[in-house]
C-alpha positions in Angstrom: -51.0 81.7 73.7 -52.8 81.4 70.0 -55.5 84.0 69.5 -58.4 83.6 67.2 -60.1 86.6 65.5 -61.9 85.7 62.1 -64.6 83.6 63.1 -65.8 83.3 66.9 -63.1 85.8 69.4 -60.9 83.3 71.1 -57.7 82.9 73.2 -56.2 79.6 73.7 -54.3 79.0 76.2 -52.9 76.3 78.2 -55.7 75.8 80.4 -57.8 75.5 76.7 -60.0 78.2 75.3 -61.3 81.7 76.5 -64.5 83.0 73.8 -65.0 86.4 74.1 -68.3 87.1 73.6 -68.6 90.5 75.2 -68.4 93.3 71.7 -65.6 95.3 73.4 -63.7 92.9 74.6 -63.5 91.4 71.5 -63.6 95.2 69.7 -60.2 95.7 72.2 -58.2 92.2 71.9 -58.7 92.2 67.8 -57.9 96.5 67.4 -54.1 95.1 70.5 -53.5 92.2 68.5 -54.0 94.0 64.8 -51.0 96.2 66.1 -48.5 93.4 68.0 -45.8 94.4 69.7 -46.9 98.5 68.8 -48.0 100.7 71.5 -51.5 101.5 71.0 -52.6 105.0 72.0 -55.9 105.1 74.3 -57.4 107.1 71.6 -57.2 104.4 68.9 -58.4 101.6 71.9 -61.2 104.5 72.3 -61.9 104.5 68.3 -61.9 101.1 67.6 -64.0 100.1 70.8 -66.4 103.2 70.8 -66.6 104.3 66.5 -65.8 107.7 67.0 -68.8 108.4 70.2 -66.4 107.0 73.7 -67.3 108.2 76.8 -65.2 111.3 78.8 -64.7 108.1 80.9 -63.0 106.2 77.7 -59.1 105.8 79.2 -60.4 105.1 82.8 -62.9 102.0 81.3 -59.8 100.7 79.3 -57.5 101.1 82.3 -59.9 99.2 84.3 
């Protein structure tokens, strides 16, 4: 799988290419892929998602 994050959001695959085009989806693959093979708190999905105003709801949305 090859991702693509300056420029258009991708992920290639090999069924071809995936553009994200929704803001948080491509808010939460760039903040997952920034921080490769880490665990990434929900907090700092929350942050880089929300800027600092995520909903009470913010770990259930990501879960989901």
């Amino acid at each position: 799988m090859e991702f693509r994050i300056l420029g258009p959001v991708e992920a290639i695959g090999p069924d071809g290419s995936v553009r994200l085009t929704r803001p948080k989806q491509r808010a939460l693959l760039s903040a997952l892929l920034l921080r490769a093979n880490q665990v990434v708190p929900v907090e700092q999905l929350a942050e880089a998602i929300w800027d600092g105003s995520a909903p009470s709801t913010a770990g259930a949305v990501l879960h989901t």
